[in-house]
N, C-alpha and C positions, 0 to 999 in steps of 0.2 A: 425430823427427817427419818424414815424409814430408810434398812438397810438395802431396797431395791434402788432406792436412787441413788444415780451417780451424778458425783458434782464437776462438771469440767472445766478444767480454769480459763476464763475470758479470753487472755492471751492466746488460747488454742484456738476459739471461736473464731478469732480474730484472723488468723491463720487460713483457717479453713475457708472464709468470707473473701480473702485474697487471693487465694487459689481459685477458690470458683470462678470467682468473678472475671481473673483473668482467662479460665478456661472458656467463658463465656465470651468474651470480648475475642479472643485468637478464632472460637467460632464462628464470631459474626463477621469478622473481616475477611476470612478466608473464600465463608462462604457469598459475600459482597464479590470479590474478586472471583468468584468461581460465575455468579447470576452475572457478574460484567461480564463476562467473557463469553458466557454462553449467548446470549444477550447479543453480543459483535457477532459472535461464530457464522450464523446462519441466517439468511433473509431468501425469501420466496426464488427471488432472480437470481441465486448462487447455486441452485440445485443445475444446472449445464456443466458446470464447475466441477461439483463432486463425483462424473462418472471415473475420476481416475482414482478416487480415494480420496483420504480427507481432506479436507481443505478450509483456511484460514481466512481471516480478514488480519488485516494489518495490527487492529487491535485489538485481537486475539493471542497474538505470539508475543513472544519477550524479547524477540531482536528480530526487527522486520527486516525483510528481503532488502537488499541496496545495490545497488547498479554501478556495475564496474567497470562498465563499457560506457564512455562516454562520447565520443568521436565517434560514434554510427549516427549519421543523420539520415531522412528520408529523402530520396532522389526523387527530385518532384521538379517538371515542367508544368506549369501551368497552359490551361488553353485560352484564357484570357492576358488582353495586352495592356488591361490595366493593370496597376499597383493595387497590391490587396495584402490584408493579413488574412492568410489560413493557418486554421485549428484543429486540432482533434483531441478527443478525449477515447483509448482505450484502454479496457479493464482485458486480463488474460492472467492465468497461474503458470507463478515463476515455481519447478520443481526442486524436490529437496537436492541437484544436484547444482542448480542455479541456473538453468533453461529456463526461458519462458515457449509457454506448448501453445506450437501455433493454434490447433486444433481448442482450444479455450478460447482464441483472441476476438476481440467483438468491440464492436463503435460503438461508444456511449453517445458522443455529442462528437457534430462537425459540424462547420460552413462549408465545406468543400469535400464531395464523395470522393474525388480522384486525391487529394493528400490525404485522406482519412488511408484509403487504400496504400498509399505508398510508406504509409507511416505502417499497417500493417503487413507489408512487406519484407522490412527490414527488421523486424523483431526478433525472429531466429537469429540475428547475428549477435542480439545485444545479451550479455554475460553477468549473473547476479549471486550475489556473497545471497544464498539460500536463509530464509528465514528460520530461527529456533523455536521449538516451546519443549521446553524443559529439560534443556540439554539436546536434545537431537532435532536433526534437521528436518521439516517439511514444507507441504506446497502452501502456499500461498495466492490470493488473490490480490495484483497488483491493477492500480490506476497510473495511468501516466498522460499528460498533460504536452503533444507537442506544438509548437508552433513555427510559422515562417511568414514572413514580410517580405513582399515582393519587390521591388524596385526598380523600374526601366529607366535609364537614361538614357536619350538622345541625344548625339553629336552631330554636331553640323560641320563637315569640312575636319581637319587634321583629327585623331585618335590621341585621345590622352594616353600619357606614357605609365600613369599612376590610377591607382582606384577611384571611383569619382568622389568626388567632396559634398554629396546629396546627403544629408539625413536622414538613414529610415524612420518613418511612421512608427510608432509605438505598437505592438500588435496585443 
C-alpha cells in the first residue's frame, strides 16, 4: 500500500451508509407528503375558489375547518304536499377567520333547487374553528352534506296534544 491511500475503518463506512440512507429516506417521505399535498391542493373546478387567495382542500391542511355552529338549520317549506327526502351537497371556502364566503358557495348535487337554495341561505350564519397548515390559520374549501325528510300527517277530527308517532322515512 502506497502512502496515498488512506485506510478508513468499516465502522465509519458503516456510519456514513446510516446517515445517508437516513437522509435519503427523511427525503423521500417529505417529499411524498409534499407530491400528497400538492396533488389534493388544486383541481381545475377550485380555481372560482382561489380569487381570494390561497386556498386548500381538506386534505391539504393539518387541521381541517370544523364547524361550530350546529343548530343553524335550513328554513325550508316545501311546495309539494308529498313526504320526500331533500338534499344537498354544497362546496364554499370557510376563511382563515372561520366565515364561510357566501360569494364562494355553490351546489354540487341536489334533488330539490328550492332546499339547495335555502341551505345556501343560511350559511353565513354558520361559525368554523378555521383550518391550520403549519401553524397558521387559512381558507379552505369545505363540502357539506344537508339533508331533510318531510313528513305530513293528517288528522281527522280532535288535534293531538303530542308530536305524532309516524316514523320518518330514512333520507
Amino acid at each position: 500500500m502506497d502512502e496515498t491511500t488512506a485506510r478508513v475503518p468499516s465502522s465509519s463506512l458503516c456510519m456514513v451508509s446510516v446517515a445517508a440512507i437516513a437522509a435519503v429516506l427523511t427525503a423521500c417521505t417529505s417529499g411524498t407528503m409534499t407530491s400528497q399535498r400538492a396533488a389534493c391542493d388544486h383541481a381545475g373546478r377550485d380555481s372560482v375558489f382561489a380569487v381570494g387567495g390561497p386556498v386548500y382542500r381538506e386534505c391539504a391542511v393539518d387541521h381541517a375547518a370544523k364547524l361550530l355552529t350546529s343548530d343553524i338549520h335550513p328554513e325550508f317549506r316545501p311546495t309539494s304536499p308529498r313526504p320526500q327526502c331533500y338534499s344537498a351537497d354544497v362546496e364554499f371556502v370557510v376563511d382563515s377567520m372561520g366565515k364561510p364566503e357566501q360569494a364562494t358557495a355553490r351546489v354540487v348535487k341536489a334533488n330539490d333547487d328550492e332546499f339547495a337554495t335555502s341551505v345556501l341561505s343560511v350559511l353565513t350564519r354558520w361559525k368554523y374553528d378555521p383550518a391550520t397548515l403549519d401553524g397558521r390559520r387559512v381558507r379552505q374549501i369545505v363540502k357539506v352534506h344537508q339533508s331533510a325528510t318531510i313528513v305530513r300527517v293528517v288528522v281527522s277530527g280532535a288535534v293531538p296534544s303530542g308530536p305524532p308517532r309516524v316514523p320518518a322515512p330514512g333520507c
